[in-house]
N, C-alpha and C positions, 0 to 999 in steps of 0.2 A: 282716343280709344282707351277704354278701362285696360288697367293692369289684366285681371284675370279673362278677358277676351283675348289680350294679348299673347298669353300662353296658351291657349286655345288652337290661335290661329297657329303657333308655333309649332304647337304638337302636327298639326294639319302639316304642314309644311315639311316635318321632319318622315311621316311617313311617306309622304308623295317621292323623296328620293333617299341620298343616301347621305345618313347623318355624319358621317362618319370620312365622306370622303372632301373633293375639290380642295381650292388653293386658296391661299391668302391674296385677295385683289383691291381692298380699301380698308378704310375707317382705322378703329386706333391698331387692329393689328400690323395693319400694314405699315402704319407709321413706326411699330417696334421693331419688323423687318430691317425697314429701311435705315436705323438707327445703329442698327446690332451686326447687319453684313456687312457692309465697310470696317468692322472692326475689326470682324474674323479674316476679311481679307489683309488687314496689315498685320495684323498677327501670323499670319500664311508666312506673307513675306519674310520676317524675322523667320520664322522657325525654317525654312526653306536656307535661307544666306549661315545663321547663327549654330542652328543644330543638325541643319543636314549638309551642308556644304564645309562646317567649322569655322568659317571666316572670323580672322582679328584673332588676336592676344585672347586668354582666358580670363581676362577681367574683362572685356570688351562683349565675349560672348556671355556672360553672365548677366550685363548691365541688361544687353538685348535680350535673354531671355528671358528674366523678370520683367519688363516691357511686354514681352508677347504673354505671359502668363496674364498678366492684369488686362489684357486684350481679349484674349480667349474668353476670361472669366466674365468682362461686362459683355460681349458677344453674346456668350450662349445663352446670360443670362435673362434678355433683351429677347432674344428668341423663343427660350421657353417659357414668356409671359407672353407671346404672341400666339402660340400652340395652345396657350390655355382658354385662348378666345375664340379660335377660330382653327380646324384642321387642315396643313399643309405635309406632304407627306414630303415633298423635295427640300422644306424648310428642316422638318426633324431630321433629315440626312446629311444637312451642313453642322448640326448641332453634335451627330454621332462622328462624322470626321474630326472637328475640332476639339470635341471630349477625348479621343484619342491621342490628337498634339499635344493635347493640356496636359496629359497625363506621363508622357514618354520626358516634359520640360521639366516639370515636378520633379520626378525621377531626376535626374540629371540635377536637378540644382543639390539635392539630397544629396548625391552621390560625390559631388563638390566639396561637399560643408564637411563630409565625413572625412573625406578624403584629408582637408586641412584638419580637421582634429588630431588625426593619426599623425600626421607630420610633426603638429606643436607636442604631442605627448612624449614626453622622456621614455627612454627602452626600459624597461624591467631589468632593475638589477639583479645578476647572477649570484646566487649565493656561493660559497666556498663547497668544493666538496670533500668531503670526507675522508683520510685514508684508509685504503681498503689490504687488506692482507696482498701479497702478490697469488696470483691465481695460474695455472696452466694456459696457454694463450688457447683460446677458441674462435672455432671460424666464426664470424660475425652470419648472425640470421638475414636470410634476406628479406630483405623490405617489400612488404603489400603491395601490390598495384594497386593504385588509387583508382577509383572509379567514378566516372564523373557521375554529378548529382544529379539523379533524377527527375523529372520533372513530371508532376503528378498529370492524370488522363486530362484531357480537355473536356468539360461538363457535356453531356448530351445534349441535344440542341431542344430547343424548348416547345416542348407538347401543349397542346392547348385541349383540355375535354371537353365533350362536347353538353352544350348546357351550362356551365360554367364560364365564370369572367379569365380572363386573359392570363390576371396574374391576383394576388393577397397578397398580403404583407406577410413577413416570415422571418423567422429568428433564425439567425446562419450564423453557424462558428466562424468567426473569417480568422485568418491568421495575423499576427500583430502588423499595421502597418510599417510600409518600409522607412517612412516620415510620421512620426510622431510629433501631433502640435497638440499635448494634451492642455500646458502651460496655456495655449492659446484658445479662449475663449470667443470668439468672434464668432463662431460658426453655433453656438447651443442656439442663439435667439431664431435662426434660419431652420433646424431642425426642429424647434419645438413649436414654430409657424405652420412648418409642411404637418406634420401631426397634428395640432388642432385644427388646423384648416380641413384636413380629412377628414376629421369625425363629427365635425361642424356640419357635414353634408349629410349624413346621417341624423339629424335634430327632427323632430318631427316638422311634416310639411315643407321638406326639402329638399330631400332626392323624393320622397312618393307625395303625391298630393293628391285632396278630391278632386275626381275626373267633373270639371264643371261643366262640360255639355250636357252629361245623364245627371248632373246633380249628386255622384259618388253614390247613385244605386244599380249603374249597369246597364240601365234598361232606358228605352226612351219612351217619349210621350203615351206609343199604342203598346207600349211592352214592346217593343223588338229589341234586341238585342245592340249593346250601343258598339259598334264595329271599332269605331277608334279607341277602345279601353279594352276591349277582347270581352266584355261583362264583368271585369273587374269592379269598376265605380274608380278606380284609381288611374292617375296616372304617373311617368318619370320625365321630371325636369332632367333636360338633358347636358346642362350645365354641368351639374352637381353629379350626374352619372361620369361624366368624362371625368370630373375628376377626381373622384374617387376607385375609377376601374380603368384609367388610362395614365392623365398628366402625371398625376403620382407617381409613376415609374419611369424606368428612364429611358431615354431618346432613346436605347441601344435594344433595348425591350419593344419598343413599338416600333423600331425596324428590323423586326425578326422576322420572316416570313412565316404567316400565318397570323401573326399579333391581329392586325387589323378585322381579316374575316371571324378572327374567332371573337370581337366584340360585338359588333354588329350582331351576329348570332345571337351572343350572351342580353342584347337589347330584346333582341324580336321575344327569345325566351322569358323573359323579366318582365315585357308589356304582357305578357299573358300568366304571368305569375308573380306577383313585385312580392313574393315572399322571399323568390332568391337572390333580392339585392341586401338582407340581411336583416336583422333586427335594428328595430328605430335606438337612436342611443340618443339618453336624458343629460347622461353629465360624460364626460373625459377629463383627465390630468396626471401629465404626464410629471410621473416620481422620481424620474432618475434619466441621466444621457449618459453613459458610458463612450467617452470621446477619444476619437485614434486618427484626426487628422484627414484622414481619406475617408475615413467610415464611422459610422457610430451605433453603437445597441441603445435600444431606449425601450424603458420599462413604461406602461399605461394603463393605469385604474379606468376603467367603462364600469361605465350603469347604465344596465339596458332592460327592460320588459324582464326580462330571465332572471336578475338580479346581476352582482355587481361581479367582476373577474378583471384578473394581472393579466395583461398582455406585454411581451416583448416582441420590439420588430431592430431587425438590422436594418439600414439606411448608407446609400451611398451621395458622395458627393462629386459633385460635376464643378470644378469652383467654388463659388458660394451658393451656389445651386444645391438643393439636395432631395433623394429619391428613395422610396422604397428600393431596397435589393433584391435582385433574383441572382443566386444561384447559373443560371442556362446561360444568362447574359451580359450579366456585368461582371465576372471574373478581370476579367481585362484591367478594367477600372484601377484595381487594387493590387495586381502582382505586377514587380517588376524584373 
């Protein structure tokens, strides 16, 4: 069968049911399944015995939870390459629990490492004080009640409009990570992957292509109107839509309720209008990552049809996994 029959038939196929749902049941994804769950589940294990039970000496729990750390991280990561091929919705809810463990373990190794700093650091020498005239004795002021710290609202849960994709990319103040691995470079090549791979999809004849049954004029042989393109002439590889307006975000995002229906939607809208999957982009290059270990901002030259413009998007990490940020749902992610 030719290539572009083959998309064809594809497209046929995607409207007859629902693009967007069923499970992972074969081929290479299910081999990343099957590679990736057993991971998470001894990873389970440890953090279960190590961080929820405390079991063993505090070097004991430590060894095991750097163990469950590298567990979690080849797990989810094994996972969310299998999401990218194929939609499981019970797969991306092992990824949103264990992004959770992952992050509580983080936490906790941090809080470790600080902790022995503070011990090896010598007190702060008290200087001499000065003598003072003698004074009338006065009652001593009383002392403040401290107030515990507050803890800012919990974001509103995440609205989806209608007409619109699920989620963008988006530049969010975050507050300085609570682990700083700025020294640590290992993570730039993983986020400046997830961004050009994004705007990769957007290249011309990628995410929209000529609709080849009408021949990219709408219409068929006696002029009717060609149904599978809505009379566009165009159509959307649904590869390159998922990920650009799904995989891209993170597991915790597309187990929001509502995520799911509001894509779907944002498809059936975009086959009948492919102006609102955006403007085609010629070139991307990304100028700068401002790096904080759990998160990062990154700066993006596009040239597009409009002309050229700076983009910044915040991005979260899931291990060495990494996602556009939203605000409504990945909080979590980042405070501890």
């Amino acid at each position: 069968m030719r290539r572009g029959w083959g998309l064809v038939l594809l497209a046929g196929a995607v409207l007859a049911g629902d693009p967007f749902g069923g499970s992972i049941t074969g081929g290479k994804a299910k081999e990343l399944v099957d590679r990736g769950a057993p991971l998470l589940k001894e990873a389970d294990d440890i953090f279960k015995r190590s961080y929820v039970l405390e079991e063993g000496t505090v070097e004991e729990r430590e060894a095991a939870v750097r163990k469950a750390v590298s567990l979690f991280d080849q797990g989810t990561g094994l996972l969310q390459q299998a999401l990218e091929i194929e939609e499981d919705a019970a797969v991306n809810a092992q990824i949103v629990h264990a992004a959770r463990k992952l992050a509580k373990l983080r936490a906790w190794l941090f809080h470790l490492e600080m902790a022995r700093k503070a011990k090896d650091r010598p007190p702060p020498q008290a200087e001499p004080a000065e003598p003072e005239a003698a004074t009338p004795a006065a009652s001593p002021e009383p002392v403040p009640k401290t107030r515990p710290e507050e803890k800012p609202p919990p974001p509103a849960p995440p609205s989806f409009p209608a007409g619109g994709p699920p989620a963008s990319p988006a530049d969010v103040a975050l507050p300085e990570a609570p682990y700083d691995d700025a020294e640590d470079k290992k993570d730039l090549a993983a986020i400046h992957a997830r961004i050009q791979d994004y705007y990769q999809s957007f290249r011309p004849e990628k995410l929209v292509f000529r609709h080849r049954v009408c021949q990219g004029k709408g219409k068929l042989g006696g002029g009717a109107l060609c149904e599978e393109c809505g009379g566009t002439g165009k159509a959307i590889n649904l590869h390159h839509f998922r990920k650009v307006f799904w995989t891209a975000y993170t597991p915790l995002l597309r187990d929001a309720q509502g995520a799911p229906g509001a894509l779907a939607a944002f498809y059936e809208h975009a086959r009948k209008d492919p102006a609102a999957l955006g403007p085609v982009v010629k070139a991307c290059k990304v100028t700068d990552i401002d790096y904080h270990g759990v998160w990062a901002r990154a700066k993006v030259q596009l040239s597009t049809a409009a002309g050229s413009e700076e983009r910044a998007i915040t991005l979260v990490g899931i291990g060495s996994t990494w996602f556009f940020y939203q605000p409504s749902t990945d909080r979590e992610l980042i405070e501890r």
